[in-house]
N, C-alpha and C positions, 0 to 999 in steps of 0.2 A: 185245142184239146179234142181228141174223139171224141162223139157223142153219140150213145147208142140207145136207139127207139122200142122201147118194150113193151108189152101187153100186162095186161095184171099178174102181178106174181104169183097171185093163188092158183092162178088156172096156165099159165100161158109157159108151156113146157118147154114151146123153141127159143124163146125169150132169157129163158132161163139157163141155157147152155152158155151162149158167148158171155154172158154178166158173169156168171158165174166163173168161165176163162178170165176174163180181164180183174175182177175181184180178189179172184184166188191169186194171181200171177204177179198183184201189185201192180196194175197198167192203170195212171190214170184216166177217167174217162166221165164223160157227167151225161145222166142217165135222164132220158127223156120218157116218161110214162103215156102211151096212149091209151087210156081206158075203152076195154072195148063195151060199146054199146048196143051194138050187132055189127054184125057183117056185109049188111044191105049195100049197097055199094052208095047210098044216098045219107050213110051213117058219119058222122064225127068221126070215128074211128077211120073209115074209108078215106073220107076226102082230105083229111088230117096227112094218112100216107102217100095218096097219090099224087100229093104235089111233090113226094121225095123220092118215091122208087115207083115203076113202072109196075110192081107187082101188088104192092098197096096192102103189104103184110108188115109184121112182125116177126123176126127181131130184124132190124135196118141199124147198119154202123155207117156213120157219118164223120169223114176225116177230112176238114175243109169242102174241095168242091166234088170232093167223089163221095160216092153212096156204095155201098155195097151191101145184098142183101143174100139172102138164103148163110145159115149156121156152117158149112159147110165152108164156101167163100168165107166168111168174115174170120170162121178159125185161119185159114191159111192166110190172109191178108195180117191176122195178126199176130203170126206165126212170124210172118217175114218180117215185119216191121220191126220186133223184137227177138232176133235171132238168139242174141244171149240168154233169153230164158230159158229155151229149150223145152216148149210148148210141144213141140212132136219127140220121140225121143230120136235121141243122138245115133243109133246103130240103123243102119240103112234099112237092113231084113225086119226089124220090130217097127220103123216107123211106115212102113207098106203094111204090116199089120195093123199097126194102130190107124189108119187108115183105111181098113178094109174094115173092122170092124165100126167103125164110122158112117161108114157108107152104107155099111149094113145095118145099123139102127135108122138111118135117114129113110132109109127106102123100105124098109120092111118092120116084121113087130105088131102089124097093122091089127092083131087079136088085143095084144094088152093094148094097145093105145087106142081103141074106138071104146073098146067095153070098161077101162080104166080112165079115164081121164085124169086129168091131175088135179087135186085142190088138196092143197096143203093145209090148211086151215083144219081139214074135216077128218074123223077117224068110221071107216064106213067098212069094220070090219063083217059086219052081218053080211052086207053087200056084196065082198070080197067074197064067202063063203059061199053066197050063193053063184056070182058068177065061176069059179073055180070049179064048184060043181056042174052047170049047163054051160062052161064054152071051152071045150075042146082046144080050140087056135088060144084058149089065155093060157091054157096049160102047156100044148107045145113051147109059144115062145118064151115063157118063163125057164121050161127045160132048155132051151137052145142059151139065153142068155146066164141060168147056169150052167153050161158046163162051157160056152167061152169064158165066162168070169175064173171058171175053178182052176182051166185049163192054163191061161194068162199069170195068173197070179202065181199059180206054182210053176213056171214058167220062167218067170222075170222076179220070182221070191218079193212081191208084194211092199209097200203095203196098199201101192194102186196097182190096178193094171197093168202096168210097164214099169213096174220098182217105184218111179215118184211120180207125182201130180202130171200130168199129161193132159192135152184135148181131150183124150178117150175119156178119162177121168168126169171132167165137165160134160158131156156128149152125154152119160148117163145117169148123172146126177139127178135129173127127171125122175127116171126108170127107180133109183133108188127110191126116189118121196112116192112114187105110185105104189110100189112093195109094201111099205110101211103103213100109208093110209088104207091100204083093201089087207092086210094081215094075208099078204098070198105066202103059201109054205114055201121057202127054202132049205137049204142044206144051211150048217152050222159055218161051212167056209162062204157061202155067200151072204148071208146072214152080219157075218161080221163086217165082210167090206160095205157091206150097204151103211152100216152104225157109223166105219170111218169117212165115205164117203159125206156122210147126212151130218157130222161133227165137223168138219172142214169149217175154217173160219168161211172163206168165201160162199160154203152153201148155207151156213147157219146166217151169214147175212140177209141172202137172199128169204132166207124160211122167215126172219123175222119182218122183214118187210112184209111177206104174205099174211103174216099175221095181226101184223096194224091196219091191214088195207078192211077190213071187215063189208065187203063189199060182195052181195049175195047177188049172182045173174041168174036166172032159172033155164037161159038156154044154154048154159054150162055143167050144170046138174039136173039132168034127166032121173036120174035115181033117188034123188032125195026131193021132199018140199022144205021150205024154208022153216026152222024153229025162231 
């Protein structure tokens, strides 16, 4: 059976993309938690990974004696392995899209994702209002990811991204719970895919594990002290 090595669900957003693919898609697979206890390269968490992937991160999919790591890889590895599901969508021109936009949240976003982090557990809408107000880059990329989202959906007629469940789909399942816990304003059409996004059996899975974990790191929340 695959086995895929994840970080804490509360916090750990790349972690949270492929579980959330193989979840959603019905692929089975048995889920290995590495709690991060830092990042120090002399950490549990470190030396935990580096006996399994040369990069000594999460999310790491493990299918017998191969490793594969970075979200990107592991989607396509598990794209291929499951072709019947149809994980990327079936029309050539939309799945170069749903690709490109993939690649585009991989490598950029860099405003909401440093100034937002993820924790699910937490509702830090004061926070959100303040950030929204002093950061510019949270605002842009919130605009750019609305009007791909508005643009997609009316696009391929919804009710994902590409009509059904897709990578893309999981690829921003994050970006959804980051929306939700900082209350950043959107439009009424992105608003709602986020609710359907964040109601998905396979995210609601994942949200509820972040919510048993009750597991407070403080160098994972810079903006709050612990209650």
């Amino acid at each position: 059976m695959i086995k895929l090595y994840i970080g804490n669900k509360n916090y750990s957003s790349w972690s949270m993309r492929p579980w959330v693919l193989l979840k959603q898609a019905g692929i089975d697979f048995e889920e290995v938690m590495v709690r991060f206890d830092s990042f120090d390269s002399q950490s549990q968490f470190k030396t935990t990974l580096a006996k399994l992937s040369p990069t000594g991160k999460v999310p790491l999919l493990v299918d017998g004696d191969l490793a594969v790591w970075d979200t990107l890889a592991i989607a396509e590895y598990v794209a291929e392995a499951f072709p019947n599901l149809q994980l990327w969508p079936a029309d050539k021109a939309a799945r170069a899209r749903a690709r490109s936009v993939c690649a585009e949240m991989h490598s950029g976003f860099t405003g909401l994702r440093s100034n937002c982090p993820m924790n699910i557990e937490a509702t830090l809408l004061e926070t959100g209002a303040l950030i929204w107000r002093d950061k510019p880059a949270v605002r842009a990329d919130v605009a750019r990811l609305s009007a791909m989202w508005e643009e997609l959906l009316a696009q391929y007629g919804g009710p994902m991204l590409f009509g059904q469940f897709s990578v893309a789909d999981a690829y921003f399942a994050p970006v959804c719970a980051r929306l939700k816990t900082y209350g950043l304003p959107v439009s009424p059409v992105v608003g709602a895919y986020v609710s359907r996004v964040l109601a998905l059996p396979g995210v609601q899975a994942w949200i509820t594990g972040a919510l048993a974990e009750k597991d407070f790191l403080d160098f994972e929340e810079p903006y709050r002290l612990q209650r």
